[in-house]
VEXDOLO-570112 format. One record per residue (C-alpha): chain; residue number from 1; residue in three letters; x, y, z. Coordinates in Angstrom, 2 decimals. Example, Ala and Ser with C-alpha at 12.3 -4.5 7.8 and 13.67 -1.06 7.14 Angstrom:
2
{'A', 1, 'ALA', {12.30, -4.50, 7.80}}
{'A', 2, 'SER', {13.67, -1.06, 7.14}}
***
This chain:
108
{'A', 1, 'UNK', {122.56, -14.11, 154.78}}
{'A', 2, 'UNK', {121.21, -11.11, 156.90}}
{'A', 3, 'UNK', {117.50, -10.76, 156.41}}
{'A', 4, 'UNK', {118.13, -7.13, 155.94}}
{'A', 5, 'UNK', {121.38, -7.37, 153.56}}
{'A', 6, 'UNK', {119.23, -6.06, 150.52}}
{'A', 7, 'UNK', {117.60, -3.32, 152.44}}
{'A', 8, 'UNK', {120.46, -2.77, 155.00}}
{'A', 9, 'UNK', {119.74, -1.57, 158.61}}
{'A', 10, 'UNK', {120.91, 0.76, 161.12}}
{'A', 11, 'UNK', {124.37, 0.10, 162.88}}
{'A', 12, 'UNK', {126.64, 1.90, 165.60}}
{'A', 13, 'UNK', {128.65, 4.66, 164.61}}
{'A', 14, 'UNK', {132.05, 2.12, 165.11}}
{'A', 15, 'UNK', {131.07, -0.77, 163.01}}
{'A', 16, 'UNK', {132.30, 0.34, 159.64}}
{'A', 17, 'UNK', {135.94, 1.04, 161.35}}
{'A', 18, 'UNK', {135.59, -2.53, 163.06}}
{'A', 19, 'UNK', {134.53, -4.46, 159.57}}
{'A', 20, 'UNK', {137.84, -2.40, 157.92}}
{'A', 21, 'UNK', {139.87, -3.35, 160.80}}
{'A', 22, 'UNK', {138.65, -6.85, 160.40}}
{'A', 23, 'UNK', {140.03, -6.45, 156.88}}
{'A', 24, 'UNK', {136.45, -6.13, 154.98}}
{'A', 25, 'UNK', {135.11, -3.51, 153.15}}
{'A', 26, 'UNK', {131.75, -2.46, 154.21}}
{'A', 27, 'UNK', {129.16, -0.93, 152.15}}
{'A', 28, 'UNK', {127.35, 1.94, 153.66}}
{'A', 29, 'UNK', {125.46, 5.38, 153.23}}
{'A', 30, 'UNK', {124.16, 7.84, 155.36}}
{'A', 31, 'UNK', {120.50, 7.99, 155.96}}
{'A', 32, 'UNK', {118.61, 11.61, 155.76}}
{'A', 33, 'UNK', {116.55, 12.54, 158.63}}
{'A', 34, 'UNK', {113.58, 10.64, 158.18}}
{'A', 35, 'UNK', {114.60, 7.62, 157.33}}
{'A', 36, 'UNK', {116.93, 8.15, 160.27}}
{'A', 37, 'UNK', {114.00, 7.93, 162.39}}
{'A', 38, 'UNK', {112.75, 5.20, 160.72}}
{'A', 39, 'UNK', {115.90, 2.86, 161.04}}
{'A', 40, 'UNK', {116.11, 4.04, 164.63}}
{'A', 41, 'UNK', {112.38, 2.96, 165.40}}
{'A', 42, 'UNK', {113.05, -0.20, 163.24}}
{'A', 43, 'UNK', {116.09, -0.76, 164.89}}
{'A', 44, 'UNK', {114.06, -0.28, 168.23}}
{'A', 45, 'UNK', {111.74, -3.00, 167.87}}
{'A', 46, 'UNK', {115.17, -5.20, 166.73}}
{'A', 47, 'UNK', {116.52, -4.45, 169.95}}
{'A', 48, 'UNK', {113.66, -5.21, 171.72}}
{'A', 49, 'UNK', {113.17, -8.25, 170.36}}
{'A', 50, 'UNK', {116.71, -9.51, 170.95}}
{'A', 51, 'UNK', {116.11, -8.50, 174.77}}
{'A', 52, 'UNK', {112.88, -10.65, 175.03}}
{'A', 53, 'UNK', {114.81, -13.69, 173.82}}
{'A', 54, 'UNK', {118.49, -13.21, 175.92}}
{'A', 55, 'UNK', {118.61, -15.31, 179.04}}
{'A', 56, 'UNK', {118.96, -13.48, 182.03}}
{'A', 57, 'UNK', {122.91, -13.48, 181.38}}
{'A', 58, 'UNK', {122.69, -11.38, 178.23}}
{'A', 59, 'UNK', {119.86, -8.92, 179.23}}
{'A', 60, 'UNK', {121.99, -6.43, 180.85}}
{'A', 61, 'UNK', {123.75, -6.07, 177.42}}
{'A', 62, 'UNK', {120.67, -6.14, 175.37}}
{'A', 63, 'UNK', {118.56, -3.42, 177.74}}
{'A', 64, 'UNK', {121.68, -1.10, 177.40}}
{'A', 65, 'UNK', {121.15, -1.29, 173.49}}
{'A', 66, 'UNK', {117.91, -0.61, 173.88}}
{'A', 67, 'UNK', {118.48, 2.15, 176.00}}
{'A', 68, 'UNK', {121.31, 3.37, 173.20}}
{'A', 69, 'UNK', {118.46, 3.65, 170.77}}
{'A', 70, 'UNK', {116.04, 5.47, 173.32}}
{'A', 71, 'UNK', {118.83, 8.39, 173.63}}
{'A', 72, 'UNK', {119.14, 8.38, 169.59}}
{'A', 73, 'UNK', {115.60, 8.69, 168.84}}
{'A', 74, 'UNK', {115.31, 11.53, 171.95}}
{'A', 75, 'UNK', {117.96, 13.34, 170.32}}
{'A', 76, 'UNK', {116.02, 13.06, 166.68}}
{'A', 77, 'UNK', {113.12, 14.62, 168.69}}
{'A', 78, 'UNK', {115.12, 17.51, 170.09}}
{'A', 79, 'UNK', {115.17, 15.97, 173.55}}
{'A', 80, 'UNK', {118.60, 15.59, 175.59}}
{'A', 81, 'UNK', {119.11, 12.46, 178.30}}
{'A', 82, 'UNK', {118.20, 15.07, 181.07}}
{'A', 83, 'UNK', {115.01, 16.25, 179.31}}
{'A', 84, 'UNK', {114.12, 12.37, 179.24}}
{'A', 85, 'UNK', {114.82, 11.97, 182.14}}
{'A', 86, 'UNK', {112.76, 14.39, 183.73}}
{'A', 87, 'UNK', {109.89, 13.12, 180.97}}
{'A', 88, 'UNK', {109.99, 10.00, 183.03}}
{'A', 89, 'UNK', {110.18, 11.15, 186.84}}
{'A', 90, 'UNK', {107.78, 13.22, 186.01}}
{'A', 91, 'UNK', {104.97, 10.62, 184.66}}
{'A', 92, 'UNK', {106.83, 7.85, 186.95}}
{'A', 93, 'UNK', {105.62, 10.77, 189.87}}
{'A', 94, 'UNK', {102.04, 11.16, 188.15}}
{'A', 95, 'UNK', {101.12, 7.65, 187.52}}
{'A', 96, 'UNK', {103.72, 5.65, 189.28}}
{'A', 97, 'UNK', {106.72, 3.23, 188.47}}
{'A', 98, 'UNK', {106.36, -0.27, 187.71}}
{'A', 99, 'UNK', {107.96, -1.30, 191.41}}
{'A', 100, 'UNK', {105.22, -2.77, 192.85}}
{'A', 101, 'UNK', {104.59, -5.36, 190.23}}
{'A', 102, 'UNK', {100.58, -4.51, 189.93}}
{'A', 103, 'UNK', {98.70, -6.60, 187.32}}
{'A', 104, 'UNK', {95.24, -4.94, 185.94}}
{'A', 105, 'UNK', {92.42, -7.27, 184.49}}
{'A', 106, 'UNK', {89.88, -4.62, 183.76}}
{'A', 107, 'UNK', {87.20, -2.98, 186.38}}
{'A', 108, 'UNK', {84.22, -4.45, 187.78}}
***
């Protein structure tokens, strides 16, 4: 049984439809706007975790959920793709990427 079947959890837009067209009936509600933001940061650290256990294989997949969840809680925030996108050059331009692969162990 799903870990979260008593407490449900956040799905895609799409999965009721699929369950009915699978010939289920799903049970379902709509969540107000904060616990919207909840599920979406719960559902965050779900996809997250899924990504750190997919073999290189799966990770495409499981970075583009995550990435699905990134847009959804930018939007709960008031913040469009190009908004967060500029967010990100913009710090990526202040502080750098992650391209060069630098590890940090502390000063001296």
């Amino acid at each position: 049984m799903d870990r979260n079947s008593g407490y449900g959890k956040l799905v895609r837009d799409r999965i009721p439809q699929i369950i009915r067209e699978d010939g289920a009936v799903p049970v379902t509600c709509t969540a107000g706007p904060e616990e919207y933001r909840d599920r979406l940061r719960d559902k965050l650290g779900e996809e997250v975790a899924e990504f750190l256990e997919a073999d290189d294989a799966k990770a495409p997949e499981e970075l583009a959920d995550i990435l699905e969840v990134v847009h959804a809680l930018a939007a709960d925030l008031g913040i469009d793709a190009d908004q967060l996108k500029k967010i990100r050059e913009d710090k990526a331009s202040e502080r750098g990427g992650f391209t060069e692969r630098i590890i940090w162990f502390g000063n001296r």
